[in-house]
C-alpha positions in Angstrom: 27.8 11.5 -0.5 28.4 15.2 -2.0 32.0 14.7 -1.0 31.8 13.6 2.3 32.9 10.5 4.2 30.2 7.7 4.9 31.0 5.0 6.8 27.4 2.0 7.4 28.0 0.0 10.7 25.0 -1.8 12.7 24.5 -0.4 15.9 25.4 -3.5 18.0 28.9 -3.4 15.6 29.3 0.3 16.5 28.6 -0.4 20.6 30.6 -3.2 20.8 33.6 -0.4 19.3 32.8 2.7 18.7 34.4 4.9 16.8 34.4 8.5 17.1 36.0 9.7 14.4 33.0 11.0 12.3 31.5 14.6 12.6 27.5 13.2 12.6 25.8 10.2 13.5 22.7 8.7 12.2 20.9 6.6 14.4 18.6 4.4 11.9 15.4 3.7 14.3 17.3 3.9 17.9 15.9 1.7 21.0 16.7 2.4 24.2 16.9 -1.0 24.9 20.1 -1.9 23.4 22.6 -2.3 26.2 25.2 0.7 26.0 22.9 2.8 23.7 22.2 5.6 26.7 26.1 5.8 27.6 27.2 5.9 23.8 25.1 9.0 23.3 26.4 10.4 26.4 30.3 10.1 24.9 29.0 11.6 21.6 27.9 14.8 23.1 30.4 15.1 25.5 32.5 15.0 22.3 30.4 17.5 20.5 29.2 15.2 17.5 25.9 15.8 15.7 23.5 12.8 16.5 20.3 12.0 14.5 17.8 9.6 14.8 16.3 8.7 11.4 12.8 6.4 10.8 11.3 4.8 7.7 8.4 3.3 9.6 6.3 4.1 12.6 8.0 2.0 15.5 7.7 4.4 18.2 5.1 5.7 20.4 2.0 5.0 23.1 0.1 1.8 23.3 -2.4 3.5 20.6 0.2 3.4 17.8 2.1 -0.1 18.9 -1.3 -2.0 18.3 -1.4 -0.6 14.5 2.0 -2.4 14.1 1.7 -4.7 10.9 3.7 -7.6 13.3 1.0 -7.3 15.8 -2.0 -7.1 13.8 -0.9 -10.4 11.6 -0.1 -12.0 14.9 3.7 -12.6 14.6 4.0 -10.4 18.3 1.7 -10.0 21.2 0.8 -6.7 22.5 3.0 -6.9 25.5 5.9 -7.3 23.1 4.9 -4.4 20.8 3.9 -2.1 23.5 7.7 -2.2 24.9 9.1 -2.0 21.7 7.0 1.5 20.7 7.8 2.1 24.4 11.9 1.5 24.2 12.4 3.4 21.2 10.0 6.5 22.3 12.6 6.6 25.0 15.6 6.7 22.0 13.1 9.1 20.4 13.0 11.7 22.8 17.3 11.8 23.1 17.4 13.0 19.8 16.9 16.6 18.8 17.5 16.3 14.9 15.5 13.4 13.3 14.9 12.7 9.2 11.6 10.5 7.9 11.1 9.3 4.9 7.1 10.7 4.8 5.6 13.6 6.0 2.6 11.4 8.3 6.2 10.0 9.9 7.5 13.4 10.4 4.1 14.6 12.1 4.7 11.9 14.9 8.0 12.7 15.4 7.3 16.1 15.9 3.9 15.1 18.1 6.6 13.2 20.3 9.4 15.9 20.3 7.7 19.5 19.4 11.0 20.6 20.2 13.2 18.8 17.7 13.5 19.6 14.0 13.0 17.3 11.3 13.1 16.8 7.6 11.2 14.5 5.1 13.6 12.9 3.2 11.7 10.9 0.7 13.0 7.4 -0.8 14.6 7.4 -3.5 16.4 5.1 -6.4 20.6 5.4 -6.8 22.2 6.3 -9.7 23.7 3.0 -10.2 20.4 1.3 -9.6 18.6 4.1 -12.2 21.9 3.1 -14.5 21.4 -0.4 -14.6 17.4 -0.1 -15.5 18.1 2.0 -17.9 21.1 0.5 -19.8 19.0 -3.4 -19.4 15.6 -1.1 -20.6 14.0 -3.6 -17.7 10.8 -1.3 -18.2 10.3 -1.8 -21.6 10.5 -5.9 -21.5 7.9 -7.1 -23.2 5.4 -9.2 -21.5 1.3 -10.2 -21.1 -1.1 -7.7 -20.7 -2.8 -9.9 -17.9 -0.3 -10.8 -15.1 -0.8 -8.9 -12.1 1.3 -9.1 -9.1 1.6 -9.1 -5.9 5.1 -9.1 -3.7 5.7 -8.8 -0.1 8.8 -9.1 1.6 7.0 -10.6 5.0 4.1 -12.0 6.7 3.3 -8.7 8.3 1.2 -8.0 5.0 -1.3 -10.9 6.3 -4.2 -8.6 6.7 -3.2 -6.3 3.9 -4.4 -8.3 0.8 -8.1 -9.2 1.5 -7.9 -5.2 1.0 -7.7 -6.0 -3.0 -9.2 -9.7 -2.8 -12.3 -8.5 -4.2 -10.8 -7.1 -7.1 -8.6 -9.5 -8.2 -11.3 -12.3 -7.8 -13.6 -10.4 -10.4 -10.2 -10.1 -12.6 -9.6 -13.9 -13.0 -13.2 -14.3 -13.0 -13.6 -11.8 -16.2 -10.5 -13.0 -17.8 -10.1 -16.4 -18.1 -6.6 -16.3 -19.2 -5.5 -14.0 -16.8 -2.6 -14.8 -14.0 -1.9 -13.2 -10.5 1.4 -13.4 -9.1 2.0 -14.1 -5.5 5.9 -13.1 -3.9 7.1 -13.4 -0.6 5.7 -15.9 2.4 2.2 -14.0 3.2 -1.3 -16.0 3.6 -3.6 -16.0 1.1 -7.5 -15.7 1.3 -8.9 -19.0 1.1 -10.8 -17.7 -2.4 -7.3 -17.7 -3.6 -4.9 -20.1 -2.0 -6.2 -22.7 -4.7 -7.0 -20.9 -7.8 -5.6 -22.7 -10.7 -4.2 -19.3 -11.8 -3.0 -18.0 -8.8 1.0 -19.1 -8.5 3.1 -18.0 -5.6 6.6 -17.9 -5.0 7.7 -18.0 -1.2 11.0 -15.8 -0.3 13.6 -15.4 -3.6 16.6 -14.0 -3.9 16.3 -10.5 -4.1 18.3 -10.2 -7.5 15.4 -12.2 -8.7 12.7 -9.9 -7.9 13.2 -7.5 -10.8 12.8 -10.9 -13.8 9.2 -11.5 -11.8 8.2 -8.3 -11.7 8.8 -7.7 -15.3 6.4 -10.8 -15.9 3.6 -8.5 -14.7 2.0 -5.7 -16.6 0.5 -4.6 -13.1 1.5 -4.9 -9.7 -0.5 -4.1 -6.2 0.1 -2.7 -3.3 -3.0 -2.9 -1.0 -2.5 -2.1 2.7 -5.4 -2.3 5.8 -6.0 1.3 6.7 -4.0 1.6 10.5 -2.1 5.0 11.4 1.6 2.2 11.2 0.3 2.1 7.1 -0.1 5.7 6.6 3.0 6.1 7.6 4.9 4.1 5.0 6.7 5.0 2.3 6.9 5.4 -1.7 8.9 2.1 -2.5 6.2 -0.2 -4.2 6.0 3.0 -7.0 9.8 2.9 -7.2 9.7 -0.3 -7.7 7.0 -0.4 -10.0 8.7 2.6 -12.1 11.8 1.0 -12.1 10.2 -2.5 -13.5 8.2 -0.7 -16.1 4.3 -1.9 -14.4 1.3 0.1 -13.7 1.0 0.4 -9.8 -2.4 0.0 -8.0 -2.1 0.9 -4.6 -4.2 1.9 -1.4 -3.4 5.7 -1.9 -1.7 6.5 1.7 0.1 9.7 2.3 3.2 9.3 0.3 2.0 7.3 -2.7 -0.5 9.8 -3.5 2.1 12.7 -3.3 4.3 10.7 -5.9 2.5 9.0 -7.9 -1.0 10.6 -7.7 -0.8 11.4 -12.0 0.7 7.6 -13.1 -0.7 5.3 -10.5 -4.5 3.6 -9.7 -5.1 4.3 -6.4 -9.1 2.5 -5.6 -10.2 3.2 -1.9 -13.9 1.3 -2.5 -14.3 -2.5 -3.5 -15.9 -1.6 -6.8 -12.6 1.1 -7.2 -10.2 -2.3 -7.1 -12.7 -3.9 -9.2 -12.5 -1.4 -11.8 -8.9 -0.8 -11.6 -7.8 -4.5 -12.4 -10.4 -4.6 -15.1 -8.3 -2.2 -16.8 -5.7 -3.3 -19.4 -3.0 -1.6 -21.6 -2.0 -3.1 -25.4 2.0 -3.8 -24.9 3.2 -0.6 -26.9 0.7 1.7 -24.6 1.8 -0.6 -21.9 5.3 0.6 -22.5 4.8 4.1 -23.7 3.7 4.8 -20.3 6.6 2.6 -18.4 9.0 5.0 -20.5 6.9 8.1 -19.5 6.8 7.1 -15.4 10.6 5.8 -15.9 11.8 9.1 -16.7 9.8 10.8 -13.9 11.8 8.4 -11.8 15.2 9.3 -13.1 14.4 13.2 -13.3 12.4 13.3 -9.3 13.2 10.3 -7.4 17.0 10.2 -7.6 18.4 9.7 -4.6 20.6 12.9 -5.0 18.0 14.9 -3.8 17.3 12.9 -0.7 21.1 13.6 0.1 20.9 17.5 -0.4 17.9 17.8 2.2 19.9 15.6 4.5 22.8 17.6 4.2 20.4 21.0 4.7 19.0 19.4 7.9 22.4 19.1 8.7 23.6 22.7 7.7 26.2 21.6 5.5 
């Protein structure tokens, strides 16, 4: 990165032998309740290293922010397991003095936590290689039907996130007879579509499959239940979207709407989704406008940029 020496190691990896050889340290979300963690610190500063604790999602906190957690909230925890887990890691929180976010609702409850510490917004952002590749395979000018919208997530955590766009993609496949939505990844679906004839979902794929789906789809969405956990997350389903050359339609949280506010639907009403899946391009305006959000990507969301503010926070 810029010249300096990086070095990736899990934290059990790290505890089990540390190294301390390295001038900074990055905590990616710290717990406290990862046995050696507290004395670990203790031998960093004693040696005088730079530690940072570093968060993509909200996983820290009071009771009030642990119930918003998408694992509670779909059921896959119970609120005595999430409590102590926002509980653990406010604990790591407040060890820290230098923290990086990637969105600026993130950094406002690291800084509500520790009004102390500093903290920068480093957005995320696509790698050369990765902005190489698209662009050398043109991935976001593949040509394909004007009618496939899709839907991908990772987890069942999203479980109370669709029903946000139900609506709208039942009055879709209702309008268009020939039209398809894509399901990725192991959520539930609404009972209105878990037996549509033109509803097909995929469980968990490799993830070097994910880009050939998503360039089946001339639209992808990204609904999300409005909690203060969803607020907090990040820019990736736009980056992803860029990168595979569809139209995004996304709840228009925080850090989607500072990206992609001029290229993206972003419906916050019923009829709003409605409307917004209704919409279609012809396949050269579809990807006249891939082209046009593709270069956006390459010229603001490199991942360049995300290591210069790093390195600022970090006074190098």
């Amino acid at each position: 990165m810029k010249g300096h020496h990086c070095a990736v190691v899990s934290l059990t990896d790290f505890l089990e032998n540390p190294c301390f050889a390295y001038d900074v340290y990055v905590f990616h979300r710290p717990s406290a309740d990862v046995c050696g963690f507290q004395s670990s610190l203790e031998d960093l500063r004693r040696l005088g290293k730079r530690l940072l604790a570093d968060y993509d999602d909200l996983i820290f906190g009071t009771d009030e922010e642990a119930l918003s957690y998408s694992t509670f909230r779909s059921g896959l925890r119970s609120k005595k397991q999430v409590t102590a887990m926002f509980s653990a890691n406010l604990l790591a929180l407040l060890e820290f003095d230098l923290f990086s976010t990637s969105t600026d609702p993130l950094k406002q409850q690291v800084m509500r936590f520790k009004p102390s510490g500093r903290c920068e917004t480093i957005p995320n952002a696509v790698p050369a290689s990765i902005i190489s590749i698209a662009e050398e395979n043109a991935f976001f000018l593949a040509p394909r039907s004007s009618n496939t919208v899709g839907y991908f997530a990772g987890t069942k955590t999203h479980d109370k996130d669709l029903p946000v766009a139900e609506e709208g993609v039942l009055s879709f496949l209702e309008n268009d007879r020939t039209g398809r939505f894509l399901v990725v990844g192991p959520v539930s679906l609404p009972a209105t579509l878990t037996d549509h004839p033109r509803v097909v979902q995929h469980g968990l794929v490799d993830y070097l499959y994910l880009p050939k789906l998503m360039q089946q789809c001339s639209t992808v969405v990204a609904p999300l239940e409005q909690t203060s956990f969803n607020d907090c997350k990040s820019r990736v389903k736009f980056l992803e979207a860029s990168l595979a050359g569809c139209r995004l339609v996304a709840t228009p949280i925080p850090d989607i709407r500072a990206v992609a506010s001029h290229s993206a639907d972003l419906p916050q009403t019923r009829d709003e989704w409605v409307a917004a899946l209704a919409r279609q391009h012809v396949e050269p305006v579809r990807a006249a406008l891939a082209a046009e959000r593709f270069r956006y990507l390459k010229e603001e969301c490199h991942a360049a940029r995300s290591a210069d503010a790093l390195l600022l926070l970090l006074g190098e």
